[in-house]
N, C-alpha and C positions, 0 to 999 in steps of 0.2 A: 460417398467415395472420399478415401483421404489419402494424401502423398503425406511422404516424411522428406523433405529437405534441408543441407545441408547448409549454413552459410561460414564464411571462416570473418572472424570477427575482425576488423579492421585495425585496433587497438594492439591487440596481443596474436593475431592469427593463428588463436584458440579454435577448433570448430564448434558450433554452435548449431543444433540440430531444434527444428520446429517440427509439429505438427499440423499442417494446414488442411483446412476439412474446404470439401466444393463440394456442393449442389444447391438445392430450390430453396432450403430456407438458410445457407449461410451467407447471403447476401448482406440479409439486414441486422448479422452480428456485428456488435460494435470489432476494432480496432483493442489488440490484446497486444501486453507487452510480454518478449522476451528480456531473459540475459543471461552475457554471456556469463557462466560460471568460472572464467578463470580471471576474467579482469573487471567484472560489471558492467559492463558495457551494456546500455538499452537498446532494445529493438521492437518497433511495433512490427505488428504481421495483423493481416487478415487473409480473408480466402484468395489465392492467387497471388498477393500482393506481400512482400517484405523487404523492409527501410529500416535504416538505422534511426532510433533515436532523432538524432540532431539534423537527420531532414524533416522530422517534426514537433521541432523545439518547442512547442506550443501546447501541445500534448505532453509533452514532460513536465513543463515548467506548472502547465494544470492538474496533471495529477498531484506535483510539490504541493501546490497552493489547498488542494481539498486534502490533504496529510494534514499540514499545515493548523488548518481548521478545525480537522478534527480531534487533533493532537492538544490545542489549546479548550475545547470544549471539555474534553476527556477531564485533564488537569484543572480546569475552573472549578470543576463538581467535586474535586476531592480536597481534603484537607489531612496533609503530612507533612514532616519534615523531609527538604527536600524541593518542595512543589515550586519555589520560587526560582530557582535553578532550572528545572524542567522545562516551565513556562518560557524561560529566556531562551533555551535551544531551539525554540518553535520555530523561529525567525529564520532561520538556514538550515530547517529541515530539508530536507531531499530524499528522495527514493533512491537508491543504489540497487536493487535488488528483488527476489521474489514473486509468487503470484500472487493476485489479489487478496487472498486469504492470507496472505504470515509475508507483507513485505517490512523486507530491510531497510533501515533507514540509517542516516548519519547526518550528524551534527559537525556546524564549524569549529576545527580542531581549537580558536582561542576562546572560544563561549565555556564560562565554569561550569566546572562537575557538577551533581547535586551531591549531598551525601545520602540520599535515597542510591544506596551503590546498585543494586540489583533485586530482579521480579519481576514480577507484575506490579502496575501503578494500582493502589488501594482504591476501591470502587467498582461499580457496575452500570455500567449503560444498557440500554438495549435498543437495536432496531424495531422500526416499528415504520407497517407499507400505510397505505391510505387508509385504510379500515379499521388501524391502531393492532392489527396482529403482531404479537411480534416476529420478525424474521432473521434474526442475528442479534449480537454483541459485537462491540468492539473494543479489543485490548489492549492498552500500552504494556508496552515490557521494556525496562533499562538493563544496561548491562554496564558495570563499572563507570556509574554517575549518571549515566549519558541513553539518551532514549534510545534503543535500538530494533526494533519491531513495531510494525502494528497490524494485529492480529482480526481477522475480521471471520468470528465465529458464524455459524448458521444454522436456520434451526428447519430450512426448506428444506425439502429433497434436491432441490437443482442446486450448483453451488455456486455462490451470487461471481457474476462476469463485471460487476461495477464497487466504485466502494458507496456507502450511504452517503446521506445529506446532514452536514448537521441539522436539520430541523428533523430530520428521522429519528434524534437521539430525543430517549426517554432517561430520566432515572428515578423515577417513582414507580415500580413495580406491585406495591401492596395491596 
């Protein structure tokens, strides 16, 4: 069974429309983020339940910190021009945006550009579950210097509801 409810977003009192699923097994779904698309505003939701963001600061501030992480792993493995600029934006990553597969990100507006202006960042990772299958990639993309996306491909049929660990990244594929 699923409802579609409305919320008006607090910020810009934008409306903001979720999908909430109830029954027997969406209990033990983790805790999904919305946003709003006209201001960015965060919002977790799960079944029954939907909060803004910032009454669970902790949850935002952790999903930053695993971006963060993996943002810096991504970039450690590659070598371009560019990479040292990158690197430095880690620090004041933040989410702003997106679901877990292709979220938004932004950087502290006085951290330098790289001149790596735009793309994808050079390299390949992959996920990989306990068994060493692989089950995704994960892609940086900059946009005018500055990290803007991170992309979290998948190679399961389900489409992953968390992001990886860094110790899930591989980049020796041969």
């Amino acid at each position: 069974m699923s409802a579609v409810t409305e919320e008006v977003c607090p910020r810009c009192s934008s409306p903001v429309r979720h999908k909430l699923t109830a029954g027997v097994g969406a209990v033990t779904q983790p805790m999904q983020l919305s946003v709003c698309d006209s201001c960015g505003a965060q919002l977790w939701r799960s079944p029954g339940t939907v909060r803004w963001a910032d009454q669970f600061p902790e949850r935002a501030e952790n999903r930053n910190w695993c971006v963060r992480c993996l943002a810096r792993r991504l970039l450690k493995a590659g070598r371009f021009e560019g990479r040292a600029e990158l690197l430095a934006q880690t620090d004041g990553l933040r989410v702003v945006g997106g679901p877990i597969t292709m979220l938004r990100l932004a950087v502290e507006p006085n951290v330098p550009r790289s001149p790596f202006q735009g793309g994808r960042v050079p390299g390949t990772a992959w996920v990989t579950n306990k068994r060493g299958d692989v089950i995704g990639a994960p892609v940086l993309w900059v946009n005018d210097g500055a990290l803007s996306t991170l992309e979290y491909e998948w190679t399961t049929d389900a489409q992953p509801t968390v992001l990886p660990e860094v110790k899930q990244l591989s980049f020796d594929r041969s």
